[in-house]
N, C-alpha and C positions, 0 to 999 in steps of 0.2 A: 223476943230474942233476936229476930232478925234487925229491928230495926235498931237495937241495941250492936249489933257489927256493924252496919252501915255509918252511924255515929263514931265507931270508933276508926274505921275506916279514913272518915273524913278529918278525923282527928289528925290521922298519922300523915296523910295528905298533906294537911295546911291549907291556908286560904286560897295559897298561888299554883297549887297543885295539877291544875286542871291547864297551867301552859307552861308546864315543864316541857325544856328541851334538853335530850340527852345525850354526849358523844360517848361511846366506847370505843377508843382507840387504841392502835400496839404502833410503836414506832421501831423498825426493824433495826438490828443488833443494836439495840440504845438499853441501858439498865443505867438508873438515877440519873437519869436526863431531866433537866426542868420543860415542857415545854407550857406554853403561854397561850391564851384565849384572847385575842382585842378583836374590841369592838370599831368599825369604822367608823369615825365620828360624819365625816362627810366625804365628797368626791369630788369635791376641788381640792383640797391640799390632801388628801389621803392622809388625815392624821389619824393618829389611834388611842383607844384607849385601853388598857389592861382590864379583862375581867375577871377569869378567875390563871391559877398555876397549877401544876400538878407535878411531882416527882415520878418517873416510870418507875415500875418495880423491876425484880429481877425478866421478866417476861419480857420487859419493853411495855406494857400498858400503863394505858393513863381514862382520865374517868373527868367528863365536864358535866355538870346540869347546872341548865340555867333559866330564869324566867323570861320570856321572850313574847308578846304578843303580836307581833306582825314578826312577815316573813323579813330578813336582811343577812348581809353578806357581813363575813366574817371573816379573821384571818386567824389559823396556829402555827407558830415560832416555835423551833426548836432552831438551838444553838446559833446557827449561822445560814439558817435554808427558812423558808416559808411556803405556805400553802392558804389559800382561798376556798371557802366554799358557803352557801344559801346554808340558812339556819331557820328552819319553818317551826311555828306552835306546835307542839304536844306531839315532835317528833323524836325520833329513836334516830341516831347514827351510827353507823360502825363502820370503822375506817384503817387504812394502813396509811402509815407515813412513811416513803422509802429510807433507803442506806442514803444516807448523807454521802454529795461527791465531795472525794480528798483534796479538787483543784484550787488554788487558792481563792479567795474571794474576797474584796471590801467585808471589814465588819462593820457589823450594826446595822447594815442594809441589805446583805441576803442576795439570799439565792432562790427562786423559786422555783419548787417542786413539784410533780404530780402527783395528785390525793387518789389513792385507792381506795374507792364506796365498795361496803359486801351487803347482799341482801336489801340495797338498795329501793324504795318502794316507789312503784311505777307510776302513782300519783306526787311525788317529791317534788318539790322545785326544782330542785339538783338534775334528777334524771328528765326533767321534761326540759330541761335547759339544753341538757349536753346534748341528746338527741337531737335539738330543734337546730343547734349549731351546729354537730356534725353532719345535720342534712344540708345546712346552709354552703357550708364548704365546701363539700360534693361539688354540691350545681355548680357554686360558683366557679371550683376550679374548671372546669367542664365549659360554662359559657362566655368566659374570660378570652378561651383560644379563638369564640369567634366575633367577639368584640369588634375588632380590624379586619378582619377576614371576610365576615359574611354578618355586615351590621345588621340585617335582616331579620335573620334566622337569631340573633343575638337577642332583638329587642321580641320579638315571638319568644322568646325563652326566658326572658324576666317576665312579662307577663304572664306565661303560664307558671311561671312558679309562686309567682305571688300568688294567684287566683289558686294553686294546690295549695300553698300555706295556710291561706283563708279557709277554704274546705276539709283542712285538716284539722284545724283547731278552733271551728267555728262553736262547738260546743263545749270547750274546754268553759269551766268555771272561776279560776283562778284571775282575777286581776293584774293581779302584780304577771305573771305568764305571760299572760294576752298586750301587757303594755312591755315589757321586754321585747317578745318579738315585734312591737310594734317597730322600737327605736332601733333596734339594731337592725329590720330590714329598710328603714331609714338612714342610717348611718350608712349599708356597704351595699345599697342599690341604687336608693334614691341620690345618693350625691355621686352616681355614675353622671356623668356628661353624659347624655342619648339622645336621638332622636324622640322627641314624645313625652320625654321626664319631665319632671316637675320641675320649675322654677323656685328661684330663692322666695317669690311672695306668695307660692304656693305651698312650700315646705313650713315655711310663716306659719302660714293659713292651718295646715292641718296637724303640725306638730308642735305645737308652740302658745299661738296666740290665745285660744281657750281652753289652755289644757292645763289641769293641776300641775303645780311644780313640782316631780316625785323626787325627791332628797336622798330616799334611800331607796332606791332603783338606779341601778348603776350606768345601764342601758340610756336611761332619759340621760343623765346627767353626763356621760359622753359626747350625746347628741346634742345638749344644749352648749357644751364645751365647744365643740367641732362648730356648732353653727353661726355661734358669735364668735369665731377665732379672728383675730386682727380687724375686731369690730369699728378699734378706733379710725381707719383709713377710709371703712364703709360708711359713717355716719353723713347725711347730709351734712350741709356747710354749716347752715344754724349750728344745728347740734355738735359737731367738729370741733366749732369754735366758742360756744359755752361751755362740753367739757372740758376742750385743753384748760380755758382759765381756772375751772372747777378744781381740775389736779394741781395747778400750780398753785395755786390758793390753800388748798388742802383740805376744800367746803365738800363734805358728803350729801350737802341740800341740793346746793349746786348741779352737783355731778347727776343725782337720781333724774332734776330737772332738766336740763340740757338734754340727757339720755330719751329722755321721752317725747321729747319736740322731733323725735324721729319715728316712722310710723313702725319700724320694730322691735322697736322699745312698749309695747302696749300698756304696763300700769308700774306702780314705786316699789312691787315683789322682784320683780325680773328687773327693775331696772338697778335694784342696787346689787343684787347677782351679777347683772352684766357688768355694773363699775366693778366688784371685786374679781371678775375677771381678766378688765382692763389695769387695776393695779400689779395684779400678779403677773402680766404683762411685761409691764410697764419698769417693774422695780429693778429687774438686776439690768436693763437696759439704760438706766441711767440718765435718760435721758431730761427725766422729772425729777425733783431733788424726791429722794426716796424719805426724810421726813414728811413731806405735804402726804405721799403714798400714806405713810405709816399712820398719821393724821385723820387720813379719812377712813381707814379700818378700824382704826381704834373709838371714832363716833359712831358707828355702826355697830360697834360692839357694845359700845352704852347705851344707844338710844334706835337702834332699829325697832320695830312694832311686829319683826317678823322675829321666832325663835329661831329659827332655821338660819337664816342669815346671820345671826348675832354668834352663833357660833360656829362659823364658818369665818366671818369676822374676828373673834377670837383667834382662830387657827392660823389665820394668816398672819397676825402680829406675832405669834409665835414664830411663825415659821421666817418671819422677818428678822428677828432679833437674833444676832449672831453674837455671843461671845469673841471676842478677838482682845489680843495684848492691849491692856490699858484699859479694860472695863472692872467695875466692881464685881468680886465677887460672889456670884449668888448663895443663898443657906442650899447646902448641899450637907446632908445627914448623910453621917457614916456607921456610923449605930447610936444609940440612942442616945441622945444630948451628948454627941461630940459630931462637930462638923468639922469640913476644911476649913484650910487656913486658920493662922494664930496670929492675932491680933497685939503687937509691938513686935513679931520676929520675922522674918524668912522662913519660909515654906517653900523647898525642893519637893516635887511629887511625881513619883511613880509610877507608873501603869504596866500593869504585865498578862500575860497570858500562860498560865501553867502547859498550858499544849504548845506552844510557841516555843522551839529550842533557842530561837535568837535572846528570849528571855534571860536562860543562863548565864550567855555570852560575857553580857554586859554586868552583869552580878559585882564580880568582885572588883574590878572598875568602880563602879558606884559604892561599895563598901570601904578603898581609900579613901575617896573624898570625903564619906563619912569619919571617917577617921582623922581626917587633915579637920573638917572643914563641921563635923555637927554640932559641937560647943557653941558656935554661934548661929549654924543656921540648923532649920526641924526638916531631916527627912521623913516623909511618908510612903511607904509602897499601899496601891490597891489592886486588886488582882480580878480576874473574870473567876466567877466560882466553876468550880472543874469537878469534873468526874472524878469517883474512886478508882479508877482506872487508870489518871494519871498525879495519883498519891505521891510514888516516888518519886517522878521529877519535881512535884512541886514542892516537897520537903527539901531537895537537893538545890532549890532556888534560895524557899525559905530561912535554909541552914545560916548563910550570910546576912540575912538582915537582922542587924540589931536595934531599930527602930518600930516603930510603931505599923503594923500591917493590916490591911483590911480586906474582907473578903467580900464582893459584890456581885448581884445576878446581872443577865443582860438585861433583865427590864427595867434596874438603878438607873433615873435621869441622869447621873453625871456621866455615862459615855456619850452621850448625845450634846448634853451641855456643854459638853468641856470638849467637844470636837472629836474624841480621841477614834482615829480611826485604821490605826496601825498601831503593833508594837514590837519593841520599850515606845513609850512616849511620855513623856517631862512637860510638867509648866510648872513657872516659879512666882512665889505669889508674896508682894511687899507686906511690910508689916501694918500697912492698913488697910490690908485686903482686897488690896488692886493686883489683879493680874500682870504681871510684869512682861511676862513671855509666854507664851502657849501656840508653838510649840517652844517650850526650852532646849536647850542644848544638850546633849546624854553627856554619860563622864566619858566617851570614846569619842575620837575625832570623826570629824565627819569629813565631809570631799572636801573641805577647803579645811581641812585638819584642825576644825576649832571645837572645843569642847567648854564646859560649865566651869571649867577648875577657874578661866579666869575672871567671869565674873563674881566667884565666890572669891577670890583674893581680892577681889574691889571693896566688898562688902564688907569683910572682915576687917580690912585697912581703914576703912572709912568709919 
């Protein structure tokens, strides 16, 4: 009999059962709020990936479980705010997310908030972190004042703190722990300028040159940011001058090579991390034609032999490819088998925000022009999906459109892809699916008193 529950036990479990992670969250005065779970993909471009959604109930909570095998950081979105926090194996969380502030903010890139943990467990990543940082603080603020003052007493005072940091967590178990405090008391002691510190070929030496590249330890991957920053000025001359050709060439062989005829460059892992950090550099500086840049992320996204880098690689072609007026249109799905843009017509398009009064504003504005002007060209509105809460403004928008309308969550790629990052906001898109304008014109004048009527009177003439 028993061993007949134990079976069914494992049943209900599942195979993956045994590294469920759990959050139970409430996010304050929020009811059917969407909020969002992504996963970091990396910590060079901090790109993200969506894992799971949740709609809050009347309560405000929300509910994630997720299979997780190592410890890593995480970010949840709600609306227009975000928050970070460690997500360990076969952990329980429970958490508040505050009242969202009223003040305006950029959409699509947030605001970040402080997470409230309850019953938080003293073994967690989470809480041996905050502690470890909030003692770091402390001191720091504390040995800061005698930096100038009394260099002395100063440098006696990082040394004893390091040597109490050691002694405090000399038995701690945790890796991922022990190699955070490692890097972050590298990052905001070690690269104090002091009598007695370490040198750049010492920091090499013990933080660096034989040490696994941890990807997802945020801590290292700061440190390794910070350490190779405007690495191309540092390189010996050899090396200086193999990779400039390497970038302007667009050779990713090149580049790894060159990098490493430098003695802290040590092997082809770190050295093609350190060129995609010299790209990312590099790029909006202009100074390299930003094709050769693109060139050499995009061969490292084919053929690097490391996973880690190939999709970090990836990320940054992404994060390189900007839509702007006169590019093709991407497949952008708006519900199922209908995308934007219509292929031999004009395409006016929409964007609004039900919680946005400016929304309104422009309403019946844009519903004359539909009236002058949609025989021949397709308006579209899409809108940010909204709360029940603001139902009746958005029926009082909706009342005026007599075209086609779409409703979208904030995790939809086309606020991202299509820039939009205010609104109303308009692009208009030719009948072969070239972006014409983005941003387009609204139907109200703007400071220089121009509006869409008259390249819609071109169109139509023409």
């Amino acid at each position: 009999m028993l061993r007949i529950k134990i079976v069914i036990l494992l049943l209900l479990i599942g195979p993956s059962g045994f590294s469920k992670t759990v959050i139970f969250g409430t996010a304050q005065i929020s009811s059917s709020d969407w909020v969002y779970l992504y996963e970091i993909d990396d910590f060079i471009t901090r790109s993200e990936t969506l894992i799971q959604k949740f709609k809050t109930n009347k309560e405000g909570r929300f509910y994630f479980e997720i299979d997780n095998n190592c410890t890593k950081r995480y970010v949840i979105r709600r609306n227009n705010t975000f928050t970070e926090l460690y997500l360990q194996p076969n952990s329980t969380y429970k958490i508040i997310l505050p009242t969202e502030s009223i003040e305006v903010i950029p959409y699509f890139s947030g605001k970040e908030v402080e997470l409230l943990f309850i019953e938080l467990d003293t073994s967690d990543i989470n809480f041996k972190i905050l502690g470890f940082e909030a003692w770091l603080d402390d001191e720091m603020a504390d040995l800061y004042l005698l930096k100038d003052a009394d260099p002395i007493k100063f440098i006696d005072g990082i040394l004893k703190f390091k040597l109490d940091v050691l002694n405090a967590y000399k038995d701690d178990t945790s890796k991922y722990f022990v190699s955070h405090i490692k890097y972050v008391l590298g990052k905001t002691i070690d690269n104090i300028n002091y009598f007695g510190g370490p040198n750049d070929t010492e920091k090499f030496a013990f933080y660096i040159k034989d040490q696994e590249i941890q990807y997802d330890l945020p801590a290292y991957m700061d440190y390794f940011k910070d350490y190779y920053s405007g690495i191309l000025q540092k390189l010996n001359p050899t090396a200086k001058k193999m990779v400039s050709i390497a970038l302007s060439n667009g050779s990713a062989s090149q580049l790894a090579k060159g990098l490493m005829t430098d003695s802290l460059i040590p092997n082809l892992k770190i050295a093609e991390l350190v060129g995609m950090l010299i790209i990312s550099e590099e790029y909006d500086k202009k100074n390299i034609a930003q094709n050769q840049l693109i060139q050499v992320a995009k061969f490292l996204e084919e053929h690097s032999s490391f996973a880690s880098n190939k999709i970090i690689a990836r990320n940054l072609n992404k994060k390189f490819f900007k839509l702007v007026s006169g590019d093709a249109l991407p497949a952008l799905e708006l519900t199922e088998n209908k995308y934007l843009g219509s292929r031999g017509s004009f395409q006016y398009v929409h964007f609004f925000d039900p919680e946005n009064p400016k929304s309104l504003s422009e309403i019946k504005a844009l519903k004359a022009l539909y009236q002058k002007y949609g025989g021949q060209i397709e308006f579209v509105s899409i809108y940010l999906e909204s709360k029940p809460k603001n139902d009746d403004f958005k029926k009082r928008v909706l009342q005026y459109l007599d075209w086609p309308v779409f409703e979208l969550p904030y995790y939809h790629p086309i606020w991202k892809k299509l820039n939009v990052g205010t609104f109303p906001y308009y692009i208009l898109i030719d009948p072969n699916l070239i972006i014409e304008s983005m941003p387009a014109l609204g139907p109200i004048p703007n400071g220089l008193y121009e509006t869409i009527a008259k390249r819609f009177f071109s169109i139509v003439r023409d």
